[in-house]
N, C-alpha and C positions, 0 to 999 in steps of 0.2 A: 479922503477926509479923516483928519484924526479926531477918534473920540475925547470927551473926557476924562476918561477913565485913561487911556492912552496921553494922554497930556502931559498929566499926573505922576505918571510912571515915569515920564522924561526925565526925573527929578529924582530917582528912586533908585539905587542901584542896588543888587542882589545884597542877600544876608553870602557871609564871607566868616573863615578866619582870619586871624590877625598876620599879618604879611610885613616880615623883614624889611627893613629898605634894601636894596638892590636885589639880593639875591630869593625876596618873595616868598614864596610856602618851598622852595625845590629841596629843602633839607628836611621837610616834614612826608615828600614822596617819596625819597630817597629812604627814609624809614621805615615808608608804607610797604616799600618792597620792588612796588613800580605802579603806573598811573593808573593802571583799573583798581586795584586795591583800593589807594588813596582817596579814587573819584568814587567807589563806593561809601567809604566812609562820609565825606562829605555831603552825599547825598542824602546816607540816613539820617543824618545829624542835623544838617538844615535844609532840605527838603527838594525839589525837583528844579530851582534854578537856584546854583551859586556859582558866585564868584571868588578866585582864589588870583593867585600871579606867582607867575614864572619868570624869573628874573625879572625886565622893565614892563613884561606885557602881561595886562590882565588877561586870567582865561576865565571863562561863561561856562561852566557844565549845566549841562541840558538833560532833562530829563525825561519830563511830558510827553507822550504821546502830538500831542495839539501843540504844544512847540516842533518838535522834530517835521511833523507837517509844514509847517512855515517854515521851517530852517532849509527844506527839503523840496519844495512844493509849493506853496503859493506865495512864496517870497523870496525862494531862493535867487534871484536876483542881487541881492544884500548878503549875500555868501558864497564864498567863491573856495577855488584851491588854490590860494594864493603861496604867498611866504613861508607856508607851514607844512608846505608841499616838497621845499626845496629840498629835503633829507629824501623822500623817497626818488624821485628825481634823478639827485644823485646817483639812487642804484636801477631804478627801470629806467629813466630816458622819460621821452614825452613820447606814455603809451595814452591809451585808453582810462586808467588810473589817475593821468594825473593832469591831459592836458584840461584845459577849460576852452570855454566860448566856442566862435566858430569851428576854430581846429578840430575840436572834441565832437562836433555835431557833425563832421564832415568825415570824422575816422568812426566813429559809432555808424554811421548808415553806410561806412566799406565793411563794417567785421559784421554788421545785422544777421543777415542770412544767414551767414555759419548758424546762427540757434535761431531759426525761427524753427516752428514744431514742424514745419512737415522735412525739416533737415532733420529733427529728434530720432527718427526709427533707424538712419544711416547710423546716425553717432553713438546710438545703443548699441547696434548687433559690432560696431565696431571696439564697444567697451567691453560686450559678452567676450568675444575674442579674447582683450588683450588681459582681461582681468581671470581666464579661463586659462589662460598659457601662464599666467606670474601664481595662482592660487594651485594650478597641479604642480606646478615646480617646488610648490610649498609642501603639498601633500606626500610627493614622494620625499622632502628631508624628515618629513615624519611619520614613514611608514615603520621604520625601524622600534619605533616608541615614543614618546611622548617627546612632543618636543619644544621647550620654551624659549619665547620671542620678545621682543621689544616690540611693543605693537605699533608705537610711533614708527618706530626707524621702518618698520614692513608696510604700516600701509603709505608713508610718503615713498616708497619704492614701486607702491602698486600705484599710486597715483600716477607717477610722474610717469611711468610705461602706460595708463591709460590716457592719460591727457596729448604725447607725443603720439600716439597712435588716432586719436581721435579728432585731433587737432590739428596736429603739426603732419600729418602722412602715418600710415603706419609704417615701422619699421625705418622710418627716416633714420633716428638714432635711439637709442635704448638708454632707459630711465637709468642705468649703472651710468653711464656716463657724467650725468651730474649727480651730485654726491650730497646726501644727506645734509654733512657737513656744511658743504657749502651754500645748500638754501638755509639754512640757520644759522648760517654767519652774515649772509644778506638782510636775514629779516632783525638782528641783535642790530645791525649796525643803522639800519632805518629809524630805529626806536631809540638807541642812543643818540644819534647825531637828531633829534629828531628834538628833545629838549634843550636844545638850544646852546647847549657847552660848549660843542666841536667847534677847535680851531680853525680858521683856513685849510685847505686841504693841503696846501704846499708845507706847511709846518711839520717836520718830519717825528711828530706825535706817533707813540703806539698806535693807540686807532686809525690814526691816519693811514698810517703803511698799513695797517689791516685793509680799510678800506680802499686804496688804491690796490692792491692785490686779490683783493675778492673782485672788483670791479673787472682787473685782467681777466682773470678766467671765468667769468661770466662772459665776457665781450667774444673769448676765445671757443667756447662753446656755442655762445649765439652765431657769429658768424663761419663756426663749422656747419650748422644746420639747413643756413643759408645759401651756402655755396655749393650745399648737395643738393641742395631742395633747384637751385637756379642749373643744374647741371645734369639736374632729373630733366628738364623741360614740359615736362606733363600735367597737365591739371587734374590733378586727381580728388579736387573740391574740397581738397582740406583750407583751415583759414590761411592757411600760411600760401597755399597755391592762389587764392584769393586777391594776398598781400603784393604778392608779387606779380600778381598779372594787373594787378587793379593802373588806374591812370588819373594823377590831380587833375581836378577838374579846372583849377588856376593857374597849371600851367604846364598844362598839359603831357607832363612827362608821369612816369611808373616812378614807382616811390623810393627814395637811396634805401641801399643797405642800413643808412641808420635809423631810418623810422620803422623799416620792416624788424630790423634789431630790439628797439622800443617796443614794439606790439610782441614779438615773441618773449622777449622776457618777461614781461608783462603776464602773459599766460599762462608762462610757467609758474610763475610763484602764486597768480590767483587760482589759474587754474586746476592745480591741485592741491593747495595748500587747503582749502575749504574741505574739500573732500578726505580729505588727510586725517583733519580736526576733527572732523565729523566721527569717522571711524572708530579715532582713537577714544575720543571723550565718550563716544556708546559703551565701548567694552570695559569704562570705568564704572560707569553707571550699571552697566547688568553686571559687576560685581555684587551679590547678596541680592542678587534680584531674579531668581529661577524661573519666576510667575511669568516676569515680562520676556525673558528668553525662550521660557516655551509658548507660551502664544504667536511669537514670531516664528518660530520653527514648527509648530501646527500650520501656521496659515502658508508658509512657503512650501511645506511637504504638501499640502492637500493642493494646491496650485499647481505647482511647478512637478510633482511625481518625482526629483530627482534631476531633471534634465535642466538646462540651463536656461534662465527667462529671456525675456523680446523685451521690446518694447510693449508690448499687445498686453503683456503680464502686468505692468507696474500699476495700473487701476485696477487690479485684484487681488494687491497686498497694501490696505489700507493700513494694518498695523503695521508693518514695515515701517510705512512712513510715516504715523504718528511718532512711533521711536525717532526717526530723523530729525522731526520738527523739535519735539522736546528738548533734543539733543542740541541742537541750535538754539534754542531756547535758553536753557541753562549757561551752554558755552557757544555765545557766537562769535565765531571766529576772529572779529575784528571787533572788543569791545566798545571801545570808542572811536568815533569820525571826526578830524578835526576841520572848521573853517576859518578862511578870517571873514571878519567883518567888514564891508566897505561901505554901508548905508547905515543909519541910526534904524535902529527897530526897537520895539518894544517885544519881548519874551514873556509869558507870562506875568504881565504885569510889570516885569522891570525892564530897564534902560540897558539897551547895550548898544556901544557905539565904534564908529568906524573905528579901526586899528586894535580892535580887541580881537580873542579867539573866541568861537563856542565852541566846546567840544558836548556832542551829540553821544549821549551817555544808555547805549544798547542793553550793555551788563546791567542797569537798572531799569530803564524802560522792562526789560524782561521777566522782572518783578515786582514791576510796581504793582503793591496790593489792593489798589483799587480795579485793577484789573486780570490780575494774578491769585484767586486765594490757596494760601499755603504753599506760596512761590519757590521755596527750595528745594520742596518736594519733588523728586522723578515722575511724571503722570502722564506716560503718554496717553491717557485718555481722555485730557482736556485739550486735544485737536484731532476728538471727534466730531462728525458735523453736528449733531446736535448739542459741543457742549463750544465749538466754535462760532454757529452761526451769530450771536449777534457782540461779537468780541471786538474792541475797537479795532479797526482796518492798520494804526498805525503802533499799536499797542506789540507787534512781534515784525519784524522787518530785521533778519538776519542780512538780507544783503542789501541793506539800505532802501530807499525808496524816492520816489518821484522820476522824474525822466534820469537821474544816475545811478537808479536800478541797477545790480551788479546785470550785465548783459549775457554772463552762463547762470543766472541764478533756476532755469528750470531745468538747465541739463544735467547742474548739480544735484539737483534734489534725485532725478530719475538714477545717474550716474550712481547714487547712496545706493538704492532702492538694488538695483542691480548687482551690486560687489557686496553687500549684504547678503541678497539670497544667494548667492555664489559659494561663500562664507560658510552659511549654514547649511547647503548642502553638504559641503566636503566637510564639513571641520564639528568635533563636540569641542566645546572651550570649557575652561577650566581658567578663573581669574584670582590671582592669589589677593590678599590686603593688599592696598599697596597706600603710601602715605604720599600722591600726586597732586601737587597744586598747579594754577593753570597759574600760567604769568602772561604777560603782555608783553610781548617782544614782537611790534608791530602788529600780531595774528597772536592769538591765545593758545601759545601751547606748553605743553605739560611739565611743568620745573623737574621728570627725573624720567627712567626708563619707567615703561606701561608694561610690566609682566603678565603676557598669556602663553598657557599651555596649550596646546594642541593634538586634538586628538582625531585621525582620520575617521569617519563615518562611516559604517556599512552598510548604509543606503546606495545602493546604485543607482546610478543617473543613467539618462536614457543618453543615446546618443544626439 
């Protein structure tokens, strides 16, 4: 039944800037820097639903908590991963990311298991491992004296060695093999071809032959992976053993090489990109912040003694993980979500209608000051329980929410929690200024090198 209030709205269409003919606000985000920029700005200016347009199509940024809900949740119906999808597509395949409908309902309940909690305590002591082997290899380049790093380029190097070994087999193939590089050339070109410019593929455009050749050697690392992984013959429970033993239910065969291709790429760039971010945007944040550095390293020394955490530990390092949340909080990895629209809804009061976009606007949700006070502030101690308990449920949702729930979002969280205390066992840091803006290149990461010092610890860990 629609209200009248909802009627009403039918008629109403969001407060906007003034929009070009053809080519729309894209020369006003082009200015902005890139789209979270932009869609911050617009937010603060006219408020938690505007509308803006990109070349022929209007886009809907979303702000509200109580919209994202609907958009996410009890409407999601009217929002799909349609056409707006087709860029990332292009470089994962139809994984988990991106399929929709049945397809998505039927690859979600094959990849489940891999992270249900009582798989969590495997997938820890196999992150203690691999994050244990990549952190002393670090410790011994700075045994010699201090030694300064790029803290992006190290922790996507620790990611990608713990996500392969936790995920994909351990020791299947080691995180050197794909290259920094090239997962930041994947995610630049999602987000460029992603506003709507990119020519046909076949048009032998710069980007294009970029994109066609990144594409090559993703395809040629995916299916190196694959063909060790089908050559191993063993199930050794990882998802990818999963992937490969699993059988359509429709027609009854085990799934080609190119869906299992889909789902691994898929993992690798979510599956350690989050955790990447995560790391890196913290060690920006405890720059000039001693207070919250040593609270973390009080609570992991009095826990842990030295020796390496479990799973059994990460509910006895609450500040650890307020630092996480925060951290997410400020920079969540994926500032904006985009949908298209296939049903008329009402948002907030306005009309938005089939063949528009909303984009679901996280980087503000995560400030909005009605739910946030003094939102740019670092604090991880407003997700204490008692300054969390009655905070809106949809008011912080770094990996989305509703049944498209990011599906590692709690192994992520423990995964921090773990390569954190690891961290602060082995390592005193030392983080110079540094002048690092985060950009939006499909995932939020850091417009320059993340300078840290490192300095070995003379705590000894137990064995």
């Amino acid at each position: 039944m629609v209200t009248v209030s909802e009627s009403h709205a039918r008629h109403r269409p969001p407060p906007g800037p003034f929009a070009w003919p053809l080519i729309g606000n894209l020369l006003d985000m082009r200015a902005a820097g890139d789209a979270a920029t932009y869609s911050d700005r617009l937010w603060r200016r006219y408020g938690d639903t505007v509308r803006f347009k990109l070349l022929g199509t209007n886009a809907v940024l979303v702000t509200h908590p109580d919209a994202l809900k609907q958009i996410l949740s009890t409407r999601r119906e009217r929002y799909v991963k349609g056409k707006i999808y087709d860029s990332p597509r292009g470089i994962l395949g139809d994984g988990l990311v991106t399929l929709e409908g049945d397809p998505w309902k039927a690859r979600r309940a094959l990849a489940q298991p891999a992270f249900h909690r009582q798989s969590l305590a495997k997938l820890t002591a196999i992150v203690a491992r691999s994050g244990a082997r990549f952190l002393d290899d670090l410790a011994r380049r700075a045994s010699n004296g201090p030694l300064e790093i790029d803290g992006h380029r190290e922790m996507v190097k620790l990611t990608l060695d713990v996500v392969i070994a936790a995920l994909l087999g351990d020791d299947l193939l080691r995180g050197a093999d794909v290259s920094y590089e090239i997962i930041g050339d994947a995610l630049r070109l999602m987000s460029e071809r992603g506003h709507g410019l990119a020519l046909p593929s076949w048009i032998p455009t710069p980007q294009n032959i970029k994109f066609r050749r990144t594409r090559r050697e993703l395809d040629a690392i995916m299916y190196t992976i694959i063909g060790r992984a089908r050559q191993r013959s063993q199930d050794d429970g990882s998802l990818l053993s999963m992937l490969l033993s699993a059988i359509d239910a429709e027609t009854g065969q085990s799934l080609p090489d190119q869906a299992v291709r889909d789902e691994v790429l898929t993992l690798f760039v979510a599956g350690h990109e989050t955790t990447a971010l995560t790391l890196t945007w913290m060690f920006t944040f405890l720059g000039g912040r001693p207070e919250v550095l040593r609270r973390m390293r009080e609570e992991v020394d009095a826990v842990l003694g030295g020796r390496d955490p479990g799973f059994e530990d990460v509910p006895s390092l609450p500040y650890v993980r307020q630092v996480v949340e925060e951290t997410l909080r400020l920079r969540p990895p994926a500032p904006l979500i985009p949908r298209n629209v296939v049903e008329e809804d009402v948002l907030d009061g306005y009309r938005v209608r089939p063949g528009e976009i909303v984009l679901l606007n996280f980087w503000g949700t995560h400030r909005h000051p009605a739910f946030w006070p003094d939102a740019e502030a670092f604090d991880p101690d407003r997700f204490s329980a008692a300054q969390s308990k009655d905070r809106h449920s949809w008011s912080f949702i770094p990996f989305s929410g509703g049944p498209r729930t990011c599906i590692g979002n709690l192994f992520a969280l423990v995964e921090a929690s773990i390569l954190i205390a690891q961290l602060l066992n082995r390592f005193d840091f030392e983080i110079p200024p540094c002048d690092v803006k985060p950009i939006a290149v499909a995932t939020l990461r850091p417009s320059g090198p993340v300078r840290i010092v490192l300095r070995p610890r003379a705590l000894g860990r137990a064995p």
